[in-house]
C-alpha positions in Angstrom: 0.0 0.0 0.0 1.5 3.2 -0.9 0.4 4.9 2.4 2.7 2.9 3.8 6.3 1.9 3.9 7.5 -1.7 2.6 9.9 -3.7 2.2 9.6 -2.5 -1.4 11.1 0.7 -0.1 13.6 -0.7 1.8 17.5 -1.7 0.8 17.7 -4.7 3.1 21.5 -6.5 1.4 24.6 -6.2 4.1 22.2 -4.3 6.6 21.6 -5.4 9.9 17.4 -5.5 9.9 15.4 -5.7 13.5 12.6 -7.7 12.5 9.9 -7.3 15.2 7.4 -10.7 14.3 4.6 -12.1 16.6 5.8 -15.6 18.2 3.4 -15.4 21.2 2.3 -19.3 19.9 -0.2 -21.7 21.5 2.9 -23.6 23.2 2.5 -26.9 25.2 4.7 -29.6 26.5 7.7 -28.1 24.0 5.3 -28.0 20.9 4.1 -25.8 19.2 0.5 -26.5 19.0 -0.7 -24.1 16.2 2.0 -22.2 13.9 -0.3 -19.9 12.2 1.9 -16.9 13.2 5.0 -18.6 12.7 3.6 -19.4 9.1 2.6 -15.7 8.9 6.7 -14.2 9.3 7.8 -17.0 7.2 8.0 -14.9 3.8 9.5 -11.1 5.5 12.2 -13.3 7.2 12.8 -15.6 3.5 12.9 -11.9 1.5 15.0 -10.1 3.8 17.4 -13.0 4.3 17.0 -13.5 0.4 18.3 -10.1 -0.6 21.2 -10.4 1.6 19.8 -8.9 4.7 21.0 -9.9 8.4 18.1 -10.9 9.9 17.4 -10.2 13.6 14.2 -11.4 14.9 12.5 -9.6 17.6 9.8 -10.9 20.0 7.6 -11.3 22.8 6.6 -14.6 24.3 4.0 -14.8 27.0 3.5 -12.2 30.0 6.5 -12.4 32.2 6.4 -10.2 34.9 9.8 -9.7 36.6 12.3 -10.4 34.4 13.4 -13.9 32.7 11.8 -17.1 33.3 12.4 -19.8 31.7 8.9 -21.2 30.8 8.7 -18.0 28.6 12.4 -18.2 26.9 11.8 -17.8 23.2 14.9 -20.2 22.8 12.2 -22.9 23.1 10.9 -21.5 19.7 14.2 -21.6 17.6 13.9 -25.2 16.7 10.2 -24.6 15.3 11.4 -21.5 13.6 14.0 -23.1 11.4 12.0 -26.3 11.0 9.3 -24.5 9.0 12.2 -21.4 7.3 14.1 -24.3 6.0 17.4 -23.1 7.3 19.7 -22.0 10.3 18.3 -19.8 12.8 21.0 -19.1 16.2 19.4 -18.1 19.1 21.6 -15.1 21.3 20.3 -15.5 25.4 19.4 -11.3 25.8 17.7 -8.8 23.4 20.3 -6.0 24.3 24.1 -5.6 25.7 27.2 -7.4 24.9 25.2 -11.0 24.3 23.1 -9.7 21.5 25.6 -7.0 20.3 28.5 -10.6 20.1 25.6 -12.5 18.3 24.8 -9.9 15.4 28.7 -9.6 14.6 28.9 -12.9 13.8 26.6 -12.8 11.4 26.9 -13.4 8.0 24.3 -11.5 5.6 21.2 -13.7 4.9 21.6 -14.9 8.4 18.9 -15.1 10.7 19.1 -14.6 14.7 16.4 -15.1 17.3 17.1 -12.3 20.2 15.5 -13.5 23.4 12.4 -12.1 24.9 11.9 -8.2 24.4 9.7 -8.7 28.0 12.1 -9.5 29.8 13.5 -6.5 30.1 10.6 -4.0 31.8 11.7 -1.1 29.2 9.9 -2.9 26.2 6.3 -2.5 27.6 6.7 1.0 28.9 8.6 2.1 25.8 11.6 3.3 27.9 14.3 6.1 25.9 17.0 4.2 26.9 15.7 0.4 26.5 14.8 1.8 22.6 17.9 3.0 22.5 20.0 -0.2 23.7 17.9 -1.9 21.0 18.7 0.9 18.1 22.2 0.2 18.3 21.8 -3.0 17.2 20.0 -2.5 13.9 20.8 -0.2 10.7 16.8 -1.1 9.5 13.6 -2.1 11.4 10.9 -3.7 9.8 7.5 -4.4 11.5 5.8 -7.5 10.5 4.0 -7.6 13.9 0.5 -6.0 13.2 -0.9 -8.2 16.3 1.5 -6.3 18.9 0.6 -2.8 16.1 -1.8 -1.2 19.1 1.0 -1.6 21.7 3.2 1.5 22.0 6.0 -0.4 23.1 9.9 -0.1 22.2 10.0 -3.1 19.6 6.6 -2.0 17.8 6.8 1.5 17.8 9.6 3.4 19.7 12.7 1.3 17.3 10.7 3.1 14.7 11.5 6.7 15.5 15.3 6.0 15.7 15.9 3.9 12.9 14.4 4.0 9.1 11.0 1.7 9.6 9.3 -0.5 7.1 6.2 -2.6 7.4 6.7 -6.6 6.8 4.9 -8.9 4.4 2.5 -10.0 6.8 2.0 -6.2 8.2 1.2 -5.1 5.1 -1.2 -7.8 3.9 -2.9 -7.0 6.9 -3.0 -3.3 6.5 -4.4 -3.4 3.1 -6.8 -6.0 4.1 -8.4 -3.7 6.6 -8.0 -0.8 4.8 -10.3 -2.7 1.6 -12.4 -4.0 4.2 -13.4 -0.2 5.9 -10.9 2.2 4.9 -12.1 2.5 0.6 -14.2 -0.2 0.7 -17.0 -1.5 -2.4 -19.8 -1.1 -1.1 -22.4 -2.3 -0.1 -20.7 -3.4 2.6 -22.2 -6.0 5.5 -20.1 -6.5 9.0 -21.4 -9.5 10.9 -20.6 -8.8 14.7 -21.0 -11.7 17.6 -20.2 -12.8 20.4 -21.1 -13.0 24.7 -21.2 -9.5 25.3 -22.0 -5.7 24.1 -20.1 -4.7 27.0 -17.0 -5.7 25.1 -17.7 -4.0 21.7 -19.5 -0.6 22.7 -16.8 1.3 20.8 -16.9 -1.3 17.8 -20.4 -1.0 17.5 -20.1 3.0 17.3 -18.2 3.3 15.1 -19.5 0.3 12.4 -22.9 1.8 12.1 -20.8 4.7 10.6 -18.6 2.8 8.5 -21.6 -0.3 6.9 -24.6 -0.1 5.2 -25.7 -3.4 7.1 -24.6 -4.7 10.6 -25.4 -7.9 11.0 -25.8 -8.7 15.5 -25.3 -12.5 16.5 -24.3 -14.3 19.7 -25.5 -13.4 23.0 -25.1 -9.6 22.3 -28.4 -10.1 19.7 -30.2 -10.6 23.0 -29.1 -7.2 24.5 -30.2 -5.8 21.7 -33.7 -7.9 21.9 -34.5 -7.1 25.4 -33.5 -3.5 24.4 -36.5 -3.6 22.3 -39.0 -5.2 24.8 -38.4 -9.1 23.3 -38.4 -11.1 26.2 -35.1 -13.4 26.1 -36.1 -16.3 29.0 -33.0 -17.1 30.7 -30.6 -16.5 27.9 -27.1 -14.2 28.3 -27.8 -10.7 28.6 -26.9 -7.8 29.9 -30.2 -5.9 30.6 -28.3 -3.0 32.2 -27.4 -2.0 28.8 -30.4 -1.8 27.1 -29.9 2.2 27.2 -26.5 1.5 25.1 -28.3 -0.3 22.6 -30.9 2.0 21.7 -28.4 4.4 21.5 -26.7 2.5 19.0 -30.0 1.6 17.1 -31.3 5.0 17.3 -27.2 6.0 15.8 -27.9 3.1 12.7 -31.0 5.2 12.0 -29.8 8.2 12.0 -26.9 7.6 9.7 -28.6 4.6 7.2 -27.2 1.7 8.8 -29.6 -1.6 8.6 -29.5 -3.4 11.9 -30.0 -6.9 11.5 -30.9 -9.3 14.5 -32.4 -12.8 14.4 -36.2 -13.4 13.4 -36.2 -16.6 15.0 -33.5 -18.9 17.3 -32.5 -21.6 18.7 -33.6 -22.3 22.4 -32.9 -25.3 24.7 -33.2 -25.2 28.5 -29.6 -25.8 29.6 -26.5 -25.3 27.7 -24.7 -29.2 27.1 -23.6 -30.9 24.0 -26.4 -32.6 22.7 -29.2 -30.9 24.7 -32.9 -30.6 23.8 -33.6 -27.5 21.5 -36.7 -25.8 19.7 -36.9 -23.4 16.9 -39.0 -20.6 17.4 -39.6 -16.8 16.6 -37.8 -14.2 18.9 -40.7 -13.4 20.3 -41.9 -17.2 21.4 -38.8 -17.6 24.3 -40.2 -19.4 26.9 -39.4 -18.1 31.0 -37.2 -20.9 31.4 -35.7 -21.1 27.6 -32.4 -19.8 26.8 -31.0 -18.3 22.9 -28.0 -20.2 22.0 -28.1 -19.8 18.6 -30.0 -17.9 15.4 -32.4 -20.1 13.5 -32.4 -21.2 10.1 -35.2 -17.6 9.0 -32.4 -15.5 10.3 -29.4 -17.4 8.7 -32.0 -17.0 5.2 -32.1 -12.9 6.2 -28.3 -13.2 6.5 -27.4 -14.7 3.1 -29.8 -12.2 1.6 -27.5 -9.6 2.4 -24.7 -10.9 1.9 -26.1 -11.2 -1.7 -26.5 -8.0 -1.9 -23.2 -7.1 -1.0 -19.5 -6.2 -2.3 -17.5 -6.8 0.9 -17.9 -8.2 4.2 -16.3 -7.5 7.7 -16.7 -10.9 10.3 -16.3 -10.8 13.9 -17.4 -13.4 16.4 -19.9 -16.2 16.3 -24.1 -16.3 15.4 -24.2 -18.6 18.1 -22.7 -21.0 21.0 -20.9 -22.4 17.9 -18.8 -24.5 20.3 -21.1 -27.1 21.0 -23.7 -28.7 18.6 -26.2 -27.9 17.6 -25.6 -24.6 18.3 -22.8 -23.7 15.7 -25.6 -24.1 12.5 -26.1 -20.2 12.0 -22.2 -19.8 12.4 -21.2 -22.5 9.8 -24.1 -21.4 7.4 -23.9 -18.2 7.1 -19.8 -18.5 6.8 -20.3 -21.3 4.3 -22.4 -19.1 2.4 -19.9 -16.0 2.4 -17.5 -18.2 1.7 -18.8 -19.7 -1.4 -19.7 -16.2 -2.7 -15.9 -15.0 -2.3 -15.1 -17.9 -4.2 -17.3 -16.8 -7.2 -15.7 -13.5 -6.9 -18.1 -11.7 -5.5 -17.3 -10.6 -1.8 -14.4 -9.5 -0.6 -14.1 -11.3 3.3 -12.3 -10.1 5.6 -12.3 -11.5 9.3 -10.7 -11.8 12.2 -10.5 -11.5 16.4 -11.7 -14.0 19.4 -13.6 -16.5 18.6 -13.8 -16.0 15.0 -10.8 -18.1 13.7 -12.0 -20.8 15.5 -15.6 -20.3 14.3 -14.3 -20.2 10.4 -11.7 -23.2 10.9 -14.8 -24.9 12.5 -17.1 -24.0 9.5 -14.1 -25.4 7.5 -13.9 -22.2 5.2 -10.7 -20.5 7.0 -9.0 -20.9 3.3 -11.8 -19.7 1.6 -12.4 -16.4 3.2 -10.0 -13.1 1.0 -8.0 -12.6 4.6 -8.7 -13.8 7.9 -6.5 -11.8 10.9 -5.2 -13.8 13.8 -4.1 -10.1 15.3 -7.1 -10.3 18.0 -6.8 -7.1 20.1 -5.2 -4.6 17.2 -7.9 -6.1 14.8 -10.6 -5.2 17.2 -9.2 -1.8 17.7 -8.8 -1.4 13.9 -12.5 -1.4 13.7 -13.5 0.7 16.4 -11.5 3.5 14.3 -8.8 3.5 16.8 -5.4 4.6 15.4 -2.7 1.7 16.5 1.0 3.1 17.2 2.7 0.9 15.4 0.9 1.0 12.3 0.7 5.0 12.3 4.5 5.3 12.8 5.1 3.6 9.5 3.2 6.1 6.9 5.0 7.7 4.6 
């Protein structure tokens, strides 16, 4: 994207390049139980070592809080790393000082060096002067291909970027011009489909879609919120009543600006939440006393697909439903099966990502089928709510 700097901009060969990647994996008895963001880094690190570059990985792992521990040293990762690169990666025991400095001279270009844990030292979350500059003195280049860390502030996602000339990665940039298709210049009309447990958690998301989509699709126990809000009684099912003022704010805000609200016409209602437990369909407004919504019915999955027919591009975030346990994933897996056969034909641009929703699309089998899917969680989220994220604004042009 031409807003932003690449690593089309950037003269990598004999260089010494920070490369600040996300290798906060799902990690467990010393595997690595899901390498989606290992995968992610793969091509910045192969391009940058390609052209000559010296690489020199930068990363968190985990939340330690005072200092090293071993059950969060990224030198548990180097084997995994250079499993799936296809070639050497050395490992240096600090992220700063003589250990690192000793580890980057002996470097050869097209090398590739793991640093240890930028948390470890307590000047990487609070974006301390002289922890930046410690790690400055390392690099001639940073390049950030972290856009999960992107809403963090800290020293290796946004403060290297002020010292040093800064370039967003491959996967940093897929993911910038993902979002930015999805609800920076979108084609239009465009649908977000937004669900999940609570309203609580995406007030600010909420705002700021019904400025930003000509439909807003509301699934998961947040429908309910907005059901109640509007005098449908919900039984026993997940909702927080105390915000039924929020919600006809945010209805009355649709309105106002010409965004359709869409909630469920009819759901899916059993009296206890359990795999394999007793369910009805009925309209919204048939929820028995005792009855509790744990998923959209097969009318409202129909109203879904309609509009998603109608549309150019859609923005997914959380589940219709309890798609955990079945039979309450149908409206999820429908309705994603459906936007994902109509990306297929070329006709939506999908674009997804936060929570649950990876785990909602990989369950619905259409992960691969969706334009881009973002495992970024948090900096997705803020994304959409409109929020600016430090260390994507440090890197336009």
């Amino acid at each position: 994207m031409t807003a932003f700097k690449t690593l089309d901009d950037a003269a990598v060969a004999g260089k010494r390049v920070l490369t600040r990647v996300d290798l906060n994996v799902p990690f467990d008895n010393g595997v690595v139980t899901d390498d989606t963001r290992i995968q992610a880094v793969l091509p910045t690190i192969k391009e940058i070592s390609d052209k000559g570059g010296k690489v020199i990985l930068l990363a968190h792992f985990g939340r330690p809080k005072d200092g090293p521990e071993a059950k969060y040293s990224l030198k548990q990762l180097v084997g995994a790393v250079a499993e799936r690169l296809g070639r050497p990666v050395a490992f240096a025991d600090d992220c700063i000082g003589p250990t690192a400095a000793a580890a980057i001279a002996a470097l050869k270009n097209g090398d590739v060096l793991l640093l240890e844990n930028t948390r470890f030292h307590k000047g990487e979350e609070k974006n301390a002067a002289d922890f930046v500059a410690e790690l400055a003195k390392l690099g001639d280049i940073f390049v950030n291909d972290a856009f999960a860390t992107a809403h963090r502030a800290h020293a290796s996602t946004e403060g290297l970027a002020h010292h040093l000339p800064a370039f967003a990665g491959r996967c940093m940039q897929r993911e910038i011009e993902a979002l930015e298709a999805a609800l920076g210049a979108p084609r239009r009309p465009v649908v977000a489909v937004v669900g999940g447990a609570k309203v609580s958690s995406k007030i600010d998301l909420l705002e700021n879609l019904v400025s930003k989509v000509d439909v807003l699709v509301i699934g998961g126990g947040m429908a309910n919120t907005f059901l109640a809000a509007k005098g449908v009684a919900v039984g026993k099912s997940l909702c927080e009543h105390d915000l039924a003022p929020t919600a006809l704010r945010i209805l009355k805000k649709a309105a106002d600006v010409g965004c359709e609200i869409v909630l469920p016409i009819d759901v899916v209602v059993a009296k206890e939440f359990k795999a394999g437990a007793a369910s009805v369909t009925v309209p919204v407004n048939q929820v028995a006393e005792d009855g509790m919504i744990l998923d959209a019915g097969p009318a409202s999955v129909a109203a879904i697909a309609v509009k998603l027919d109608k549309a150019q591009t859609l923005v997914w975030n959380g589940p219709l439903g309890a798609f955990e346990i079945a039979p309450f994933d149908a409206a999820t897996v429908a309705a994603a099966r459906h936007a994902a056969g109509l990306t297929k034909a070329g006709k939506l641009l999908t674009v997804a990502g936060g929570g649950d929703t990876v785990s909602a699309l990989n369950h619905a089998g259409v992960a691969d089928d969706f334009t881009y899917i973002s495992t970024a969680g948090g900096a997705f989220l803020e994304w959409m709510e409109g929020k600016p994220l430090p260390g994507v604004e440090i890197l336009r042009k």
